[in-house]
C-alpha positions as a printed NumPy array, in Angstrom:
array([[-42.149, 143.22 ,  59.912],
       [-44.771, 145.492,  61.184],
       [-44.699, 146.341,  64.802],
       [-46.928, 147.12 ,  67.218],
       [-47.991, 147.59 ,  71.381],
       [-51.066, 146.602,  73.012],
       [-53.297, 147.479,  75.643],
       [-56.877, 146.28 ,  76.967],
       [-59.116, 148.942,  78.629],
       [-61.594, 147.644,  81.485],
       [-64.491, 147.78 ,  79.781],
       [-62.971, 144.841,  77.008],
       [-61.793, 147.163,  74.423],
       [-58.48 , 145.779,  72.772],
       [-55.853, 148.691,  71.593],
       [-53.178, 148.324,  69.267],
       [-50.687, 150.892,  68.027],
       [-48.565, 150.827,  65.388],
       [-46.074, 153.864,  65.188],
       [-44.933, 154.957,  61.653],
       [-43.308, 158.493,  62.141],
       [-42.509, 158.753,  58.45 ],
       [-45.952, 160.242,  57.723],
       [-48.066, 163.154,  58.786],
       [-51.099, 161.209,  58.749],
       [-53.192, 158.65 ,  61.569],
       [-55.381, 156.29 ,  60.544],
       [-58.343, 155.283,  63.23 ],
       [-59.623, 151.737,  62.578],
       [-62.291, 150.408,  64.478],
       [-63.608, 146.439,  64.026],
       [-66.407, 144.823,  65.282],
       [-66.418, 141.179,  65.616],
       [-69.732, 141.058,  63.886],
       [-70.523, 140.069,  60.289],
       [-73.87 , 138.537,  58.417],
       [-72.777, 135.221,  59.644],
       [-74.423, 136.407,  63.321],
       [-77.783, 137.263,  61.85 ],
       [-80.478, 135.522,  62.608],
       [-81.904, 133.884,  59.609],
       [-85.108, 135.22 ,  59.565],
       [-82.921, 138.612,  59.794],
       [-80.459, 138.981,  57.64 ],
       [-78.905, 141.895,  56.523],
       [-78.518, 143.761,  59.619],
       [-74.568, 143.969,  60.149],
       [-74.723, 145.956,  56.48 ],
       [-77.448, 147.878,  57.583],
       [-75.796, 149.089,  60.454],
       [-72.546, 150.232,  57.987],
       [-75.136, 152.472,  56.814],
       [-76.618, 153.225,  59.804],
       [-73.883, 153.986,  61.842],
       [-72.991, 157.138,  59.939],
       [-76.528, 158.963,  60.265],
       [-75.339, 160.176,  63.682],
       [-74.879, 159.151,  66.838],
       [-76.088, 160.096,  70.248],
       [-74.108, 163.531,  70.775],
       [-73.216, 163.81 ,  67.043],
       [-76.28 , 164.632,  64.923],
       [-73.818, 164.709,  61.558],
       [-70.857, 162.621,  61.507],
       [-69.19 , 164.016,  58.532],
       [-68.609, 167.502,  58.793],
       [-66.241, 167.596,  61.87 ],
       [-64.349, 165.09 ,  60.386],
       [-64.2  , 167.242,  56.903],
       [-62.951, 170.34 ,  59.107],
       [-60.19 , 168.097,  60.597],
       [-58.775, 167.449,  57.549],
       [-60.029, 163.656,  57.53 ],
       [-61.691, 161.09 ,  55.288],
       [-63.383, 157.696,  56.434],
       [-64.909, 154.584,  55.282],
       [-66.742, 151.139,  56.243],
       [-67.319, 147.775,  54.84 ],
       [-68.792, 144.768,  56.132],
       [-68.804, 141.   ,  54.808],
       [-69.661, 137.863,  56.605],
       [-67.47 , 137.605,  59.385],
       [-66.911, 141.5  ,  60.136],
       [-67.577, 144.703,  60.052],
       [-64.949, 147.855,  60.055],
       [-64.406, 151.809,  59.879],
       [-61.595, 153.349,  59.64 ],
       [-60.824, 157.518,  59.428],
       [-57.467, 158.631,  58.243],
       [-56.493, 162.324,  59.769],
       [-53.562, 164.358,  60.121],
       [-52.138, 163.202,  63.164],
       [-52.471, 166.271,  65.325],
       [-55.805, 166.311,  64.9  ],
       [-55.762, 162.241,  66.627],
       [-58.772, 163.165,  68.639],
       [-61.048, 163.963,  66.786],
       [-61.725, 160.575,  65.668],
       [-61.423, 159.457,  68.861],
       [-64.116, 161.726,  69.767],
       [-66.119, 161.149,  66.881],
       [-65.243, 156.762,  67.143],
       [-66.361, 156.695,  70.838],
       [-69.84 , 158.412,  70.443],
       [-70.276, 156.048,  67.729],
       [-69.981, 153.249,  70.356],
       [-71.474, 154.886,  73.185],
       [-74.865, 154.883,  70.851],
       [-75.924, 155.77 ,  67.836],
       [-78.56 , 158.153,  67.233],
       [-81.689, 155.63 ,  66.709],
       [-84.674, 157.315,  64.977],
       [-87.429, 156.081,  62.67 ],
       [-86.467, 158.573,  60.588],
       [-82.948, 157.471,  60.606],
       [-83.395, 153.89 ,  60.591],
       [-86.277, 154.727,  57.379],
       [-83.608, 156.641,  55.477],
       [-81.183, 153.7  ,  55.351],
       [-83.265, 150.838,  55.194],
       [-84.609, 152.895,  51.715],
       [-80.735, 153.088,  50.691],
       [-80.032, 149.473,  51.401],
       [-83.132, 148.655,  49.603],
       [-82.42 , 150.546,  46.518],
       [-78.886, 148.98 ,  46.837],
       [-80.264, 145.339,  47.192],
       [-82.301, 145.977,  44.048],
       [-79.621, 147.992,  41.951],
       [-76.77 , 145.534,  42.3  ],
       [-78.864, 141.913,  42.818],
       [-81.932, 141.62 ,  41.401],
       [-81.78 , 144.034,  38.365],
       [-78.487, 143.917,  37.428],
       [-77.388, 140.77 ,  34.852],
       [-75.729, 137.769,  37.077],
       [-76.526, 140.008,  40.153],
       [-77.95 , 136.993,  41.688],
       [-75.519, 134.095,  41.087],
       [-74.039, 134.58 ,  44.899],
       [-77.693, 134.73 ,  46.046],
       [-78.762, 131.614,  44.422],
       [-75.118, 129.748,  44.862],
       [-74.362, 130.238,  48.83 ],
       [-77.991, 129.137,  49.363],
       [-77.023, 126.174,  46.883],
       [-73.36 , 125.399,  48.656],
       [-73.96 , 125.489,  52.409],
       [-76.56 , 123.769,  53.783],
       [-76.891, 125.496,  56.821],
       [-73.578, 127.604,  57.91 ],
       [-74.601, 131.247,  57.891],
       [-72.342, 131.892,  54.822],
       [-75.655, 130.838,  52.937],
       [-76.57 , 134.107,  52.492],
       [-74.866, 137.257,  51.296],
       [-74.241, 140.85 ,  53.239],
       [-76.805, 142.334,  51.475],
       [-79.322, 139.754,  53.367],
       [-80.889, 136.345,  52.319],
       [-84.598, 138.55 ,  50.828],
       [-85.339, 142.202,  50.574],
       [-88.332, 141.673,  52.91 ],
       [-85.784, 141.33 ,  56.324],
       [-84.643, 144.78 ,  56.147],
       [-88.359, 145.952,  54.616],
       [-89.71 , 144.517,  57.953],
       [-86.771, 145.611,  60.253],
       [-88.428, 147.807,  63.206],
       [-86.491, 149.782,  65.085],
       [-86.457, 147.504,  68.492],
       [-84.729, 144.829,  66.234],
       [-81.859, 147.464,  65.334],
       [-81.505, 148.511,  68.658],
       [-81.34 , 145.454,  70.222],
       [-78.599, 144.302,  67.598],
       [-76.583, 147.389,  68.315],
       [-76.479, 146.998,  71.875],
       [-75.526, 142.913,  71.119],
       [-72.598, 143.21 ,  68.863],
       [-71.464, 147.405,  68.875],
       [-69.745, 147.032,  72.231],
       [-66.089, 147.767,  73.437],
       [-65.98 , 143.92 ,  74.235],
       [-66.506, 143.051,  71.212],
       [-63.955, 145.549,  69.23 ],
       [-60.604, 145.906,  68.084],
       [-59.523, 149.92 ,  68.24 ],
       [-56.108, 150.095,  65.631],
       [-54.255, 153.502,  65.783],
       [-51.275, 153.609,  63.317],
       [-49.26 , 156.259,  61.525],
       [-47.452, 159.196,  63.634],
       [-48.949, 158.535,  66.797],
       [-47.285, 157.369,  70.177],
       [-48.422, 154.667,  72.551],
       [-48.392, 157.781,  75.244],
       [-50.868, 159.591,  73.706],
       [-53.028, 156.548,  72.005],
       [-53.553, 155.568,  75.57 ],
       [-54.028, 159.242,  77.233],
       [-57.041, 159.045,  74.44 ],
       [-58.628, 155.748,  74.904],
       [-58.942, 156.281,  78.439],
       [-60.456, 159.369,  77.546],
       [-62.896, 159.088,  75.304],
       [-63.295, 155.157,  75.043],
       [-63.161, 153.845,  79.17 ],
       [-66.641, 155.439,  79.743],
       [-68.353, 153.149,  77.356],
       [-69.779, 150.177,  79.276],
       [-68.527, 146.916,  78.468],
       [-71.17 , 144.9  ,  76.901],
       [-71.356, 141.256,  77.243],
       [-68.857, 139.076,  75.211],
       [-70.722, 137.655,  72.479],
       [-70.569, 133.989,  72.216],
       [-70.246, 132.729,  69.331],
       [-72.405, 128.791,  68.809],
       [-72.394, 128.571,  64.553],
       [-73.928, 125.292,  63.031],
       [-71.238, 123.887,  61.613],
       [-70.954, 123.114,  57.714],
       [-71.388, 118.858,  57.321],
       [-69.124, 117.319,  54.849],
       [-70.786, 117.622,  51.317],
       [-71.35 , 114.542,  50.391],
       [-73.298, 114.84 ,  46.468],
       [-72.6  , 116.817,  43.7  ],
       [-75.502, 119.828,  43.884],
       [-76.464, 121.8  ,  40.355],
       [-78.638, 123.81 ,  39.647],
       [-80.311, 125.803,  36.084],
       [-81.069, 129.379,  35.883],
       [-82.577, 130.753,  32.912],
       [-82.227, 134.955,  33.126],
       [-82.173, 137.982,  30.758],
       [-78.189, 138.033,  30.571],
       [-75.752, 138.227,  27.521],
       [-74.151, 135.824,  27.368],
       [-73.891, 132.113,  28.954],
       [-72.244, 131.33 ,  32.535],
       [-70.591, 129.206,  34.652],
       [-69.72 , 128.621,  38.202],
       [-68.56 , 126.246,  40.179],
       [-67.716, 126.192,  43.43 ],
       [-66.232, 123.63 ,  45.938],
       [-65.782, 123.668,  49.838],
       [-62.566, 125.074,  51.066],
       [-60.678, 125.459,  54.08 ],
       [-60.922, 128.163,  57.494],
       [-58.64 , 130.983,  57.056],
       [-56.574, 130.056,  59.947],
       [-55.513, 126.16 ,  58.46 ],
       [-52.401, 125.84 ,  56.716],
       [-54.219, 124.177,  53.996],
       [-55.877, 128.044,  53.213],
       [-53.108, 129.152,  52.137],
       [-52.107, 126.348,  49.514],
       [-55.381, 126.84 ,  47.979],
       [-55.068, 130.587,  47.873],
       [-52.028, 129.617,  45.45 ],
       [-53.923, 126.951,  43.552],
       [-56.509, 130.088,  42.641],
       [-53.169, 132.108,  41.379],
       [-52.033, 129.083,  39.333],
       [-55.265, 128.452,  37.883],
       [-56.55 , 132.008,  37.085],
       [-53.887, 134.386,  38.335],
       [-53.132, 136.702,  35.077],
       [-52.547, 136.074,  31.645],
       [-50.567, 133.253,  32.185],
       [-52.368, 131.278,  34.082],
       [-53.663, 127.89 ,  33.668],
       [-57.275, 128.347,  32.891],
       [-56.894, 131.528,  30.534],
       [-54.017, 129.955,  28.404],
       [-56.264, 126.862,  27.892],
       [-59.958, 127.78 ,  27.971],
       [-59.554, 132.054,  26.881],
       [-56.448, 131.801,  24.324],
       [-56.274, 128.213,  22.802],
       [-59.754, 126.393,  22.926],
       [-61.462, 129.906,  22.931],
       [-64.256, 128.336,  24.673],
       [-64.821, 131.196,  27.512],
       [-64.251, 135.043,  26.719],
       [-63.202, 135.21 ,  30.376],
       [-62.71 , 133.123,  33.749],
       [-61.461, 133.353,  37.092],
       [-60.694, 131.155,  39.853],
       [-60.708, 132.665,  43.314],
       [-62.333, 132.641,  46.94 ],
       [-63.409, 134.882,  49.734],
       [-60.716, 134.74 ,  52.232],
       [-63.322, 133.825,  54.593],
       [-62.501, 133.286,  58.476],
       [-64.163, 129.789,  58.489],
       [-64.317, 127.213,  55.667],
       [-65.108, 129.299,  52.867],
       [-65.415, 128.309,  48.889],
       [-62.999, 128.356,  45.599],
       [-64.64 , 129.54 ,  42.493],
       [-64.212, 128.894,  39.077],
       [-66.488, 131.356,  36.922],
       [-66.654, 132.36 ,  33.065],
       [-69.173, 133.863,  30.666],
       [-68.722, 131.523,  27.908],
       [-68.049, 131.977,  23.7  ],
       [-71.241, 132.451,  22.114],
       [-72.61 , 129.113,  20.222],
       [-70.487, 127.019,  22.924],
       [-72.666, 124.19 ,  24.963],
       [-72.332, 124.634,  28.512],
       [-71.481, 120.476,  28.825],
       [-68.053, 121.333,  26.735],
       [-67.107, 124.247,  28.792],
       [-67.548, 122.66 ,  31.976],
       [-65.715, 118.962,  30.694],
       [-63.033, 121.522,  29.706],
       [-62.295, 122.816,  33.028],
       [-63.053, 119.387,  34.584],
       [-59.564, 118.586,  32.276],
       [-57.681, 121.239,  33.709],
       [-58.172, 120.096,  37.527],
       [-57.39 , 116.889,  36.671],
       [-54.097, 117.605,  35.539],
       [-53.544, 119.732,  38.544],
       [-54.682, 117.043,  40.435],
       [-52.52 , 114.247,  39.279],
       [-49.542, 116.358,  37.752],
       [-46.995, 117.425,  39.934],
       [-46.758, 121.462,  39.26 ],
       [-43.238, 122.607,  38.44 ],
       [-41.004, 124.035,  41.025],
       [-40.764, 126.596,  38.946],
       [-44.272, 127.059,  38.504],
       [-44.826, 127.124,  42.482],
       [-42.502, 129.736,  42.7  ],
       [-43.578, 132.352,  40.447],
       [-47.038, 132.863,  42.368],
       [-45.131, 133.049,  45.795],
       [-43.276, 135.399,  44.369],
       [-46.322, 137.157,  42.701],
       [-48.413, 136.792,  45.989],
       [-45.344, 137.854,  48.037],
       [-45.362, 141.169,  45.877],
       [-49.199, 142.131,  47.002],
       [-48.41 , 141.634,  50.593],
       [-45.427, 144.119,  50.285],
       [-47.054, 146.286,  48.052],
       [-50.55 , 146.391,  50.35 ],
       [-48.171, 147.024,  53.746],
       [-47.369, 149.781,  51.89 ],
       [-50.199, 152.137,  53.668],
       [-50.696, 152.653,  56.82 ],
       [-54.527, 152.448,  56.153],
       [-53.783, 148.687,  55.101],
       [-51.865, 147.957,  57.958],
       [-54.068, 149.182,  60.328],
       [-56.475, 147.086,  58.368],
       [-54.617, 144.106,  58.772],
       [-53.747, 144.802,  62.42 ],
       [-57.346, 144.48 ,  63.198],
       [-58.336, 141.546,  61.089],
       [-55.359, 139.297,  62.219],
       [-56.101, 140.243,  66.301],
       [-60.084, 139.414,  65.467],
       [-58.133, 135.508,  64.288],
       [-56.543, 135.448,  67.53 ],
       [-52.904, 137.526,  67.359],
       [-52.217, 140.621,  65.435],
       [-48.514, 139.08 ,  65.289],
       [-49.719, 136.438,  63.172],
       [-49.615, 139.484,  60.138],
       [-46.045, 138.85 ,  60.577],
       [-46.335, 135.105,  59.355],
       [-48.137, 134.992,  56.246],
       [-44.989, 135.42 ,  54.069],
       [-43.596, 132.127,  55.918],
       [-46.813, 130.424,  55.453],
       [-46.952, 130.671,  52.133],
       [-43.673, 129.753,  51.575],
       [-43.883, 126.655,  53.492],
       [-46.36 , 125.128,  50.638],
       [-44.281, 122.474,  48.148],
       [-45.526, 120.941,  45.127],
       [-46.799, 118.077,  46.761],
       [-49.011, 120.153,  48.991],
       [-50.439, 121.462,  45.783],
       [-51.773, 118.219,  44.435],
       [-52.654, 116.659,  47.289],
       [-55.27 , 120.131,  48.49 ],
       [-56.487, 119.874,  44.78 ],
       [-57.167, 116.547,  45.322],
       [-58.867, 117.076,  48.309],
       [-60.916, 120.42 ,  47.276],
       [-61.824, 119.187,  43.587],
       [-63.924, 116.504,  43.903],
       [-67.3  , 115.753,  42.165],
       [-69.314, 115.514,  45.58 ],
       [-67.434, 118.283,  46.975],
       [-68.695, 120.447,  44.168],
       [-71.943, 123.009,  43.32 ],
       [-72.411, 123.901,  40.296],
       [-74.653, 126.722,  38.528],
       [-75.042, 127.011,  34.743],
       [-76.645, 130.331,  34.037],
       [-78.428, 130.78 ,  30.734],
       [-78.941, 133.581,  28.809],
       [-82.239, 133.37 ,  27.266],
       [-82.894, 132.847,  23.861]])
């Protein structure tokens, strides 16, 4: 059970605090409702951009690192499709300086051509380096754009092309900072040896100046029903063959996302899982697959990938796998079975509440679904799944129509 208290400033902000006086350390977490799924599609690739650019100084702070390296602190960001966070951990006494260091952040960031030239250059190089010249790089380019018609989960963090963040001017990254990078629309978590007291002595401090911002509404198309099996054929410079396929899933907020969270453990979770046992180990027809999905906040897709045994046709691999989801859809799974990846999945939950950095983590990401109490439920959520509820979601998810399928060649 994690505990916490929570406050709202004025201006929007939401506060939580989670005390944990058995460490020396704080952690500072900042989220911001914003991910690539608010782009617009003609420019994408801002919300990552802004991870970057939000740590080439802000308006009062010309170098964000250093007075965090003198207070004894480290910090990091990521962003994916439906967020974007930052988090410092500290020594506790020295609380304020990432409050100090947070808040000018908010207040405004530092925007410069030069800035805004430096980062676009990394994010370039990046976007280059890791998806277009890297083997398979490009599989989650080409197979969001193949999966969703048009939910903004067709294109990746990175950015749909290189060309949006070539051609972003500075007016365009302005204006999308002072949209999304506002105390109404963040989530401020302070955890570790810190007091409600002095978390909100701070906040009012350095955080109740900021001006609100206007709540961002947020109008996504929504995803139709797929209704016809989509493939596609890539022919690339690549070792060996590979396979994906990936069907429609369910928001992370329906019961439903957690039973197929387990069907991904049971069908790829280890070395005794479904898929390795039968397709690695006995038929030896793929040196490696996984089945998994991105934990996304709305309907988000299950993924079975593999490189494929050289000399092995990519029709026998795939008729292979289709055999394993049929007996997972008709088959009732053991109790047994079911157990062993609650138990397995129960594990990572306890072992990830561990640190305080996750908590604070998790703090933030379950108040952006709508209650940071609801951290408190998974464990019963996933142990409310039976056997039936098993079949009946792989029924549901693994069907031909629902599917999209990319076999990626290596060329001869």
């Amino acid at each position: 059970m994690v505990n916490f208290e929570r406050f709202t400033l004025a201006n929007g902000l939401r506060v939580l605090v989670h005390q944990d006086t058995s460490t020396p350390m704080a952690v500072v977490n900042v989220l911001y409702d914003v991910g690539a799924k608010d782009e617009n599609p003609a420019r994408t690739g801002f919300a990552h951009l802004f991870e970057h650019l939000m740590f080439g100084g802000s308006v009062n702070i010309p170098v964000y690192d250093e007075p965090l390296q003198m207070a004894g602190g480290e910090n990091n960001a990521y962003t994916t499709n439906d967020l974007t966070n930052y988090y410092i951990q500290l020594p506790a006494e020295n609380l304020e300086t990432a409050f100090w260091l947070e808040s000018d952040r908010m207040l405004s960031l530092a925007f410069s051509e030069n800035s805004l030239e430096v980062q676009r250059k990394v994010v370039c190089e990046e976007f280059k380096e890791h998806y277009l010249n890297k083997p398979y790089g490009d599989v989650w380019l080409k197979l969001r754009e193949l999966a969703y018609d048009v939910h903004p989960y067709r294109w990746m963090t990175i950015g749909k092309e290189l060309s949006h963040i070539e051609n972003a001017s500075l007016q365009d990254v302005k204006d999308f900072f002072f949209k999304h990078y506002r105390p109404v629309n963040a989530i401020l978590v302070v955890a570790g040896n810190v007091t409600t007291e002095k978390v909100k002595e701070l906040a009012e401090k350095w955080f109740a100046p900021i001006e609100s911002g206007t709540p961002y509404s947020r109008q996504l198309p929504a995803e139709p029903l797929q209704k016809g099996a989509k493939r596609l054929e890539v022919h690339a410079a690549v070792p060996l063959d590979a396979f994906y396929k990936t069907w429609h899933m369910y928001p992370r907020m329906d019961q439903r996302y957690y039973v197929s969270d387990l069907i991904t453990e049971i069908l790829s979770g280890g070395g005794s899982s479904r898929l390795f046992q039968s397709l690695v180990k006995e038929k030896k027809l793929f040196s490696n697959i996984e089945c998994y999905h991105f934990g996304t906040v709305d309907a988000g897709l299950l993924t079975i990938e593999g490189k494929l045994v050289k000399g092995v046709k990519m029709e026998d691999a795939e008729k292979a796998v289709e055999e394993e989801l049929e007996k997972i859809k008709t088959e009732k799974i053991s109790e047994a079975e079911l157990q062993k990846v609650k138990n397995k999945t129960e594990s990572q939950i306890a072992f990830e509440d561990m640190s305080v950095m996750n908590r604070a983590n998790s703090l933030a990401f379950y108040e952006l679904l709508g209650d940071a109490a609801l951290m408190n439920e998974e464990l019963n959520r996933y142990g409310r799944v039976t056997t039936d509820d098993i079949r009946n979601v792989s029924r549901e998810i693994f069907r031909d129509e629902n599917s999209s399928t990319l076999y990626y060649h290596a060329q001869a």
